[in-house]
MMTF fields as JSON, N, C-alpha, C and O atoms, coordinates in Angstrom:
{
  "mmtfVersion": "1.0.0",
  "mmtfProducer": "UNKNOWN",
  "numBonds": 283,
  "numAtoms": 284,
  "numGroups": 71,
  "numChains": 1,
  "numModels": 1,
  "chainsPerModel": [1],
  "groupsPerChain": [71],
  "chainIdList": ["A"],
  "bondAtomList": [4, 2, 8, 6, 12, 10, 16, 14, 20, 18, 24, 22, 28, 26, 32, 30, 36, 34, 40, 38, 44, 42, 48, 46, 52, 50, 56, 54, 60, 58, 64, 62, 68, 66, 72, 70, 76, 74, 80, 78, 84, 82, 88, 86, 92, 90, 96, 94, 100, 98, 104, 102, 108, 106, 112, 110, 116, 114, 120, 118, 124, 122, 128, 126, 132, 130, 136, 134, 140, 138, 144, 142, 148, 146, 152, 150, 156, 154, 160, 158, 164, 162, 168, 166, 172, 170, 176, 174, 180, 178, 184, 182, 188, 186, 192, 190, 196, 194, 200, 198, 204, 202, 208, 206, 212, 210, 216, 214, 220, 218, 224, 222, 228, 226, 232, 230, 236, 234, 240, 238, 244, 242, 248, 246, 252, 250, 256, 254, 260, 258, 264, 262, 268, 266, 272, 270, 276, 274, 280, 278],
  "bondOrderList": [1, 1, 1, 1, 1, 1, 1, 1, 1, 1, 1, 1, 1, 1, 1, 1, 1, 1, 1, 1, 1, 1, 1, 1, 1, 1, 1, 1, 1, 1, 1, 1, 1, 1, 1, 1, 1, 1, 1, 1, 1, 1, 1, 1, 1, 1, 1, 1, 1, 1, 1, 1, 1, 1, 1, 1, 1, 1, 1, 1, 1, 1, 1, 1, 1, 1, 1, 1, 1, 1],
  "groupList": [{"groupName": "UNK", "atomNameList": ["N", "CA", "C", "O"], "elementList": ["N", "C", "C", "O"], "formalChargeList": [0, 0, 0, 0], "bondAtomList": [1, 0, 2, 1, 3, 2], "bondOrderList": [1, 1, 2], "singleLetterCode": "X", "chemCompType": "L-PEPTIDE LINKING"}],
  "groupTypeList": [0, 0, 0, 0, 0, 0, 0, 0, 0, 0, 0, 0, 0, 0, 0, 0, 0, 0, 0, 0, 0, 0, 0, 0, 0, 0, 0, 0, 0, 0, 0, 0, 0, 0, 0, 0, 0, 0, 0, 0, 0, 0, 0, 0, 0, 0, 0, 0, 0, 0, 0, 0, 0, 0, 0, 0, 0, 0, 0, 0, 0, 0, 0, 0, 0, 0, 0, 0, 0, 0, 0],
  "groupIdList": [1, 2, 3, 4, 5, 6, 7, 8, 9, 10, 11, 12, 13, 14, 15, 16, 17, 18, 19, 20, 21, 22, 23, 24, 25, 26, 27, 28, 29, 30, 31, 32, 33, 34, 35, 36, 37, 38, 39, 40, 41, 42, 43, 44, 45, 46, 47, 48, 49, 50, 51, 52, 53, 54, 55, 56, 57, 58, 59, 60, 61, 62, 63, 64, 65, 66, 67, 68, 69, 70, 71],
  "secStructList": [7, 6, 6, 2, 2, 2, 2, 2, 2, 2, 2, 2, 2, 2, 2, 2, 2, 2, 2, 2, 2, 2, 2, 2, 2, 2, 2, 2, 2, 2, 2, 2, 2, 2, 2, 2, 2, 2, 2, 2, 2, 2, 2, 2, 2, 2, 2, 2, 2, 2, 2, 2, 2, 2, 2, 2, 2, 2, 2, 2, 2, 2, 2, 2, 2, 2, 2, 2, 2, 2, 7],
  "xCoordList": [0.832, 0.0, 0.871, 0.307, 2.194, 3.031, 3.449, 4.227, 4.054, 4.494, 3.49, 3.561, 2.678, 1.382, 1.077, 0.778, 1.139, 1.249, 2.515, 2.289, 3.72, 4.858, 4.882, 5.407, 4.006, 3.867, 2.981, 3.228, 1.9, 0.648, 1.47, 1.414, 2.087, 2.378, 3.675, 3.911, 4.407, 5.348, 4.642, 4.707, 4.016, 3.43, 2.313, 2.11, 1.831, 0.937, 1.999, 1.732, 3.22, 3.831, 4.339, 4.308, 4.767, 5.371, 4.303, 4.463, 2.843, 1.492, 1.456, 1.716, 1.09, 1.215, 2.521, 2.298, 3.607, 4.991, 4.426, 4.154, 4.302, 4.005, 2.388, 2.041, 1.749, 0.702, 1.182, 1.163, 1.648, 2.174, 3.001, 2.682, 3.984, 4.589, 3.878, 4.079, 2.834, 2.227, 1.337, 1.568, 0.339, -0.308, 1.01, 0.863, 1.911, 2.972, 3.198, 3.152, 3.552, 3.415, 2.528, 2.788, 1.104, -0.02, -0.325, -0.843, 0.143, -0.106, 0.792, 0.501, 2.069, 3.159, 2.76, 3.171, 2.011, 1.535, 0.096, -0.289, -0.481, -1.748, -1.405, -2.203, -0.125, 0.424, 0.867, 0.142, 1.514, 2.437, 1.452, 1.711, 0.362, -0.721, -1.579, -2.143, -1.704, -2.074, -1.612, -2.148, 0.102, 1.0, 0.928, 1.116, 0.636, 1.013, -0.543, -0.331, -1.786, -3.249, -2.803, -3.228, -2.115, -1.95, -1.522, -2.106, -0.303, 0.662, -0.316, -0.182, -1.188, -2.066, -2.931, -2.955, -3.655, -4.686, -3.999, -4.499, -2.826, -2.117, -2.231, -2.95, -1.317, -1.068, -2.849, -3.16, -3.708, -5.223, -5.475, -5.708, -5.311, -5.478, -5.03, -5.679, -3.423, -2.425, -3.505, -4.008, -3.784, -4.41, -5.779, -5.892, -6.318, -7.616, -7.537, -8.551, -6.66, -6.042, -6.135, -6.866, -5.258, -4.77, -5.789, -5.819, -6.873, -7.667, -8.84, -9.405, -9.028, -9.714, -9.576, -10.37, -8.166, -7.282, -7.675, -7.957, -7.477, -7.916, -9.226, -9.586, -9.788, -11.742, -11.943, -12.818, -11.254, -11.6, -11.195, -11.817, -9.85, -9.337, -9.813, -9.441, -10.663, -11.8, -12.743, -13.352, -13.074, -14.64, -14.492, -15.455, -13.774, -13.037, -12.856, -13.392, -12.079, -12.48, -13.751, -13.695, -14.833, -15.843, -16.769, -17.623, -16.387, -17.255, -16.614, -17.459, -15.245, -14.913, -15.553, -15.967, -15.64, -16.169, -17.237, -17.615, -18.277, -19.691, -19.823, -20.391, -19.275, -19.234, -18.791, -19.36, -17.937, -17.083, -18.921, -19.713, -19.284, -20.34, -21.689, -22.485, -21.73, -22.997, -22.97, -23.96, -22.173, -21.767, -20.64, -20.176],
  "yCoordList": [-1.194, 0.0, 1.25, 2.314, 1.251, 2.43, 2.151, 3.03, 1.559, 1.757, 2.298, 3.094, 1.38, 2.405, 3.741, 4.501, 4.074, 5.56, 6.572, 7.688, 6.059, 6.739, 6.889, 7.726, 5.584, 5.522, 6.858, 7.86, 6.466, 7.541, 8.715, 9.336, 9.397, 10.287, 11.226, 12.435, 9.975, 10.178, 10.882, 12.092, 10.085, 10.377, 11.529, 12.453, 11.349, 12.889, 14.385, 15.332, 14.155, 15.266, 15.325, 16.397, 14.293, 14.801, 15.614, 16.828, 14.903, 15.503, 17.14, 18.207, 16.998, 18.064, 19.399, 20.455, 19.075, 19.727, 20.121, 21.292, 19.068, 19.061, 20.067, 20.778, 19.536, 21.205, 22.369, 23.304, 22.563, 23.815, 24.705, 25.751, 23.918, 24.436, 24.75, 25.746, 23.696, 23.877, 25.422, 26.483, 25.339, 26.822, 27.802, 28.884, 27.594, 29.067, 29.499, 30.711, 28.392, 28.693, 29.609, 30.805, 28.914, 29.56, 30.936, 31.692, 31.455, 32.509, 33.463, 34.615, 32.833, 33.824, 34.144, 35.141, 33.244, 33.562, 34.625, 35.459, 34.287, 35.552, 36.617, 37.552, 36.814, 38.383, 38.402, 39.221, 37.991, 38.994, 39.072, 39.93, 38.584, 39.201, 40.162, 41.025, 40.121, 41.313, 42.972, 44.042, 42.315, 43.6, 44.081, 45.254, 43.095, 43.18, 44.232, 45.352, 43.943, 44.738, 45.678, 46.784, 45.816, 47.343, 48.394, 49.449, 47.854, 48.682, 49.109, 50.145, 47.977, 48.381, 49.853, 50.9, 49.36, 50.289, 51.477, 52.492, 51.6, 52.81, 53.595, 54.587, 52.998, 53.549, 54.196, 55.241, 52.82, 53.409, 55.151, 56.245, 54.756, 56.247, 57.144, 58.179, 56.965, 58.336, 58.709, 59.827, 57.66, 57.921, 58.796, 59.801, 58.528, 59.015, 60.433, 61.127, 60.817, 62.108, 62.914, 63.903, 62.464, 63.251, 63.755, 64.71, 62.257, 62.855, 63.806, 64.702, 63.546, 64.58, 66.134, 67.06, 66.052, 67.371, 68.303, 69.482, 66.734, 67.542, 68.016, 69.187, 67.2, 67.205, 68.715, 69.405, 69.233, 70.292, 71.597, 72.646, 71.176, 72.37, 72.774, 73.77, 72.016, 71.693, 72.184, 72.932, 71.978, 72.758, 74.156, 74.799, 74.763, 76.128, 76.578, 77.591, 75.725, 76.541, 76.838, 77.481, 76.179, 75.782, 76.977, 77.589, 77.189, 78.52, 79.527, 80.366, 80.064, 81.016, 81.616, 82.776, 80.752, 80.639, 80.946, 82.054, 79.947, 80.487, 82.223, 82.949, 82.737, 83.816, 84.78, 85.87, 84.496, 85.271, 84.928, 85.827, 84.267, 84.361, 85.06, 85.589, 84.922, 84.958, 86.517, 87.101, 87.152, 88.61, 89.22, 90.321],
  "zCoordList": [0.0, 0.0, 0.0, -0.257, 0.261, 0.616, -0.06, 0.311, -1.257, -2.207, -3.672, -4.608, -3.168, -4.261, -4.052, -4.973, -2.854, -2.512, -3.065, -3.532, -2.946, -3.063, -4.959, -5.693, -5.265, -7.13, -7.458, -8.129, -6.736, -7.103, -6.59, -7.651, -5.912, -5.746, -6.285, -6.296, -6.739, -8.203, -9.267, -9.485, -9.86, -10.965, -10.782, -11.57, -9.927, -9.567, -9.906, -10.645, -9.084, -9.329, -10.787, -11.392, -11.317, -13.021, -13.27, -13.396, -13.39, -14.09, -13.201, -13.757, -11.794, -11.968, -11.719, -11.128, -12.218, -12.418, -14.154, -14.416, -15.197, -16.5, -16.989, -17.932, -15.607, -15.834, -15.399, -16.2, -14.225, -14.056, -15.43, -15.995, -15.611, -16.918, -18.036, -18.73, -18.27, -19.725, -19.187, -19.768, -18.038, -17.774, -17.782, -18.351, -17.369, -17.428, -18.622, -18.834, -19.873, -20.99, -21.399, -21.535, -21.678, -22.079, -21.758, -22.58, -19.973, -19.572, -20.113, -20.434, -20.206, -21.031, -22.706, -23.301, -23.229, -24.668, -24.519, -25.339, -23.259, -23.401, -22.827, -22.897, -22.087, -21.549, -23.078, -23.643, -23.727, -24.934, -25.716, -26.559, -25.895, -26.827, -26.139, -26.812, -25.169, -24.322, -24.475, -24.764, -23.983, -24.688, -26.018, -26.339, -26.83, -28.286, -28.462, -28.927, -28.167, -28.66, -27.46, -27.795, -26.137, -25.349, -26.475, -26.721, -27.153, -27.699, -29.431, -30.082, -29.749, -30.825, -30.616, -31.263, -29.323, -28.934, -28.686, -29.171, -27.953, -28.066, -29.166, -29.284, -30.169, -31.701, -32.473, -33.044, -32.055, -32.687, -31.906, -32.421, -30.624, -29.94, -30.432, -30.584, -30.941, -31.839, -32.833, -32.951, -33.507, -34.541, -34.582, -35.284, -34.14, -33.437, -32.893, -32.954, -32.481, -32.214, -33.021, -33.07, -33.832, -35.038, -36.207, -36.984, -35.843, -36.891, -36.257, -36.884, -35.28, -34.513, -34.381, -34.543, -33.999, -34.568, -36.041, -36.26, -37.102, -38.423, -38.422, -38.54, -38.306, -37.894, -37.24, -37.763, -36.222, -35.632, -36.33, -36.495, -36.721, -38.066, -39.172, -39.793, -39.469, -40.532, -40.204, -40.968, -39.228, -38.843, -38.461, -38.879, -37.919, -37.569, -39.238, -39.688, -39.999, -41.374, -42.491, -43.54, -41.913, -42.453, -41.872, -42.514, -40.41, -39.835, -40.229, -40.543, -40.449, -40.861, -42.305, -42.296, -43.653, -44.472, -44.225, -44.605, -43.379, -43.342, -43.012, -43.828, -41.822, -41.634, -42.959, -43.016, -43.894, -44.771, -45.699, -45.414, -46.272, -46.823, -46.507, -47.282, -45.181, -44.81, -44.6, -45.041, -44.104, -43.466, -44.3, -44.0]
}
């Protein structure tokens, strides 16, 4: 019986030594895709900026005009 124990408890640990690792893996592949869409969403934000920026420069020239027409 104590040797079936010391078996079962062998092999329990490879399995779970061999899960631990395989989840560390996995978690290390969903942080760097994590990082990878942080650093996306960043860049979308630049972007988004910028065009907002134009968007507003645009509309500031669009009222100036209106005024130059209208008056």
């Amino acid at each position: 019986m104590e040797l079936t124990r010391e078996i079962l408890d062998d092999v329990l640990g490879i399995f779970g030594r061999d899960l631990r690792e395989s989840m560390n893996k996995r978690f290390d592949e969903i942080d760097k895709r994590f990082d990878r869409l942080e650093g996306e969403f960043r860049e979308l934000g630049k972007t988004l900026r910028i065009h907002d920026a134009k968007i507003e420069s645009h509309d500031r020239k669009f009222k100036e005009i209106g005024k130059v027409a209208v008056g």
